[in-house]
C-alpha positions in Angstrom: -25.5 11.1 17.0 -27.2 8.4 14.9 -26.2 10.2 11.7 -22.7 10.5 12.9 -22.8 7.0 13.7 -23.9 5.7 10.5 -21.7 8.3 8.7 -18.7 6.4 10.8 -19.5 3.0 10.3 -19.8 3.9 6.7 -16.3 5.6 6.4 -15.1 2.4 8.5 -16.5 -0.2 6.2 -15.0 1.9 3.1 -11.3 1.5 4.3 -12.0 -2.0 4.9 -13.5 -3.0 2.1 -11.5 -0.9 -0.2 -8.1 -1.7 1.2 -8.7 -5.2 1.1 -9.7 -5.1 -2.6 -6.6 -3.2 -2.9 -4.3 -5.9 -1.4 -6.2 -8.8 -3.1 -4.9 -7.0 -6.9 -1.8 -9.0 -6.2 -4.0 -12.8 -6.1 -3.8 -12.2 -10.7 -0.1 -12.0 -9.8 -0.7 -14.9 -7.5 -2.0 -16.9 -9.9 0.0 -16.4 -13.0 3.2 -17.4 -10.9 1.2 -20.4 -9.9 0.3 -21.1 -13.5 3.5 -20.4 -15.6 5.4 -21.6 -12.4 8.0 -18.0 -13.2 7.7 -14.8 -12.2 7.9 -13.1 -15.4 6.2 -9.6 -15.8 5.7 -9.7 -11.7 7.4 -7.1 -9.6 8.8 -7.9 -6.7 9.3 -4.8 -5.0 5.8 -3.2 -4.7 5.3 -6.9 -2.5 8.3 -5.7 -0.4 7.4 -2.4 0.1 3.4 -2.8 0.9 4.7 -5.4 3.7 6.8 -2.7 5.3 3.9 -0.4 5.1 1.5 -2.9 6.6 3.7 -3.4 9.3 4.2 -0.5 10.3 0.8 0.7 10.1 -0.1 -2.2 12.3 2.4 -1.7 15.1 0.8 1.9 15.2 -2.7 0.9 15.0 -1.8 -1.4 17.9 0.2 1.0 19.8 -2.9 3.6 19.3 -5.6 0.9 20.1 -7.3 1.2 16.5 -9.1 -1.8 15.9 -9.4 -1.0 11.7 -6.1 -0.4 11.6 -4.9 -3.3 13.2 -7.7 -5.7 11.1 -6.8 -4.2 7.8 -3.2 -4.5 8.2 -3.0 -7.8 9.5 -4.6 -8.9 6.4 -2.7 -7.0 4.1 1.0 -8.3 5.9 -0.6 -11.6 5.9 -1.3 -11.6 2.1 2.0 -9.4 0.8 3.7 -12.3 2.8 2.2 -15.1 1.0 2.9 -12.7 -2.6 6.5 -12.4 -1.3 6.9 -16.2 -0.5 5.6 -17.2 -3.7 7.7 -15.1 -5.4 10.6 -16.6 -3.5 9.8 -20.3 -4.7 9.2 -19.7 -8.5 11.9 -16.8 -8.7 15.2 -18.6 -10.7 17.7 -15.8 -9.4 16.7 -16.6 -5.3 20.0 -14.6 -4.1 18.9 -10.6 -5.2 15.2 -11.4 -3.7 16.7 -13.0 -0.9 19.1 -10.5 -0.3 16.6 -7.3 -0.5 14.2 -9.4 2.1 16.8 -9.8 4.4 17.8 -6.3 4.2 13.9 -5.4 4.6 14.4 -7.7 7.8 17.3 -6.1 9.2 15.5 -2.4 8.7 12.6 -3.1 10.2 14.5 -5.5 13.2 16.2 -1.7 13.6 13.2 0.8 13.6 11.6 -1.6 16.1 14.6 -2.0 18.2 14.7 2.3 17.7 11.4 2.8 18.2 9.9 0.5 21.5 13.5 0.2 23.6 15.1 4.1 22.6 11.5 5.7 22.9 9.7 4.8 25.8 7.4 7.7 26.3 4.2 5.9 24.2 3.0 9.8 23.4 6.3 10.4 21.5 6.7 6.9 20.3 2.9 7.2 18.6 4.2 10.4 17.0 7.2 9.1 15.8 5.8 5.9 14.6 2.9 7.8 12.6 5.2 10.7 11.2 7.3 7.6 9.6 4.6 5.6 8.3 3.4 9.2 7.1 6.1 9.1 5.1 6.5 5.9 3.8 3.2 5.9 2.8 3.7 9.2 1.0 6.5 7.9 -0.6 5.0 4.8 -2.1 1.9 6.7 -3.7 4.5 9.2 -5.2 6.9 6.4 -6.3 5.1 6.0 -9.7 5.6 9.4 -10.7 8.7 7.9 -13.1 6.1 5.5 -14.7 3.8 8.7 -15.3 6.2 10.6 -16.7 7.3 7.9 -19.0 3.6 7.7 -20.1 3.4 11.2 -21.1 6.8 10.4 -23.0 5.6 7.5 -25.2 1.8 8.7 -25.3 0.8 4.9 -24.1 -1.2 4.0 -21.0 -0.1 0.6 -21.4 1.4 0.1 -18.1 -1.0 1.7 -16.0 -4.4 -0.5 -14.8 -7.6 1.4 -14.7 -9.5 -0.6 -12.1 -6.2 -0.7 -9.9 -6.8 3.3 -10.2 -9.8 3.4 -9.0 -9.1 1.0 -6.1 -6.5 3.5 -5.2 -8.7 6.9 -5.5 -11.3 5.2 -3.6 -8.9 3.7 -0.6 -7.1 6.8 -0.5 -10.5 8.7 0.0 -11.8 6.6 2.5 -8.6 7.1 4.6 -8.8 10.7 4.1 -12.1 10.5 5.6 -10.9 8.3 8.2 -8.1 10.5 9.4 -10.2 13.6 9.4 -13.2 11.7 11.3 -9.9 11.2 14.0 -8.6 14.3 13.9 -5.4 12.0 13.0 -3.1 14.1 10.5 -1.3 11.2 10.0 -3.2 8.7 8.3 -5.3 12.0 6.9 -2.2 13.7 5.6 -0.1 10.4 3.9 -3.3 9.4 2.0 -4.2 12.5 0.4 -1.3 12.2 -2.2 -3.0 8.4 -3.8 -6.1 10.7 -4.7 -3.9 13.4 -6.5 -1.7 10.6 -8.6 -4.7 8.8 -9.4 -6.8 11.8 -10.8 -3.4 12.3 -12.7 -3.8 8.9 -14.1 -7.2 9.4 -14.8 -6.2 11.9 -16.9 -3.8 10.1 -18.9 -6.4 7.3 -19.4 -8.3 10.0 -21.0 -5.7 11.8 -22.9 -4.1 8.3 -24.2 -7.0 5.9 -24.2 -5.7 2.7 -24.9 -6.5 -1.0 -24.0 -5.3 -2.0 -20.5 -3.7 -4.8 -19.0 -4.9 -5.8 -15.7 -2.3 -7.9 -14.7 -0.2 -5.1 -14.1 -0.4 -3.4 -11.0 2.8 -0.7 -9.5 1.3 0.7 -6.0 -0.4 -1.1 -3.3 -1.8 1.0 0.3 
């Protein structure tokens, strides 16, 4: 029991620490706003996309009574919420960003609405809830297959960041670990793609070896 117990606090402090690190990759994006007061060579939509995810990982944390869940994701909503209002103030052409938040809004104002007044047996609601975060998280780690592909293309690792990998490999492990320690197939199943797409990119780093820039960052999770 002690082993196990150790082994679990271990895995626990992984994903937090890990996932944390993760989020915090978007402070260099932070800063450079702050600094050139623009948001050229920042991406908006990785911001827009990780607060979805955090949210909705923290509704079912909550809705499951997982404390790690619910920590790390507060933090990471908090944070992509600060990137994203950032973003707002030194962003010239307010109206597309504004637009694609409200529509983020609006989407999640529906799955909520969908999923705690349509759904009110909590069982199925839990399974529901995790089977789309599933797949939104899924979805984000295999969103940068384009960028991959284009790397192969031009034979340039250039838009890739190495220590971003390895954030991911190792926060997408931990999860993994997590999930399985759970017997939860949903957190298990939707983090198991960030290890394969990162071992893809450690190839390329190793096939195309190139200096990186670490300002540039596409996946956050």
């Amino acid at each position: 029991m002690e082993a196990g117990g150790f082994l679990d606090s271990l895995i626990y402090g992984a994903c937090v620490v890990f996932t944390l690190g993760m989020f915090s990759a978007g402070l260099s994006d932070l800063r450079h706003m702050r600094m050139t007061r623009s948001v050229d060579n920042v991406q908006f939509l990785p911001f827009l996309t990780t607060e979805v995810n955090n949210l909705g990982w923290l509704s079912y944390g909550a809705l499951k009574g997982d404390g790690i869940l619910i920590v790390v994701n507060t933090v990471g909503a908090a944070l992509q919420t600060l990137y994203i209002l950032a973003y707002l103030h030194y962003c010239p052409r307010k109206r597309v960003v504004l637009l694609q938040t409200a529509t983020l809004l609006g989407v999640l104002l529906l799955g909520y609405g969908y999923f705690w007044l349509l759904v009110p047996n909590p069982e199925a609601r839990l399974q529901q809830l995790g089977l789309f975060c599933s797949v939104f998280t899924i979805s984000m780690y295999l969103s940068p297959l384009a960028d991959l592909a284009k790397v192969i293309q031009t034979k340039s690792t250039q838009c890739l960041s190495y220590p971003l990998t390895i954030a991911t490999v190792l926060t997408s492990a931990s999860w993994c670990l997590y999930g399985f320690r759970l017997r939860d197939p949903y957190i298990m199943v939707s983090n198991f793609p960030g290890i394969v797409t990162s071992f893809i990119r450690f190839w390329l780093f190793w096939k195309y070896p190139q200096e990186q820039d670490g300002n540039y960052w596409f996946l956050q999770t």
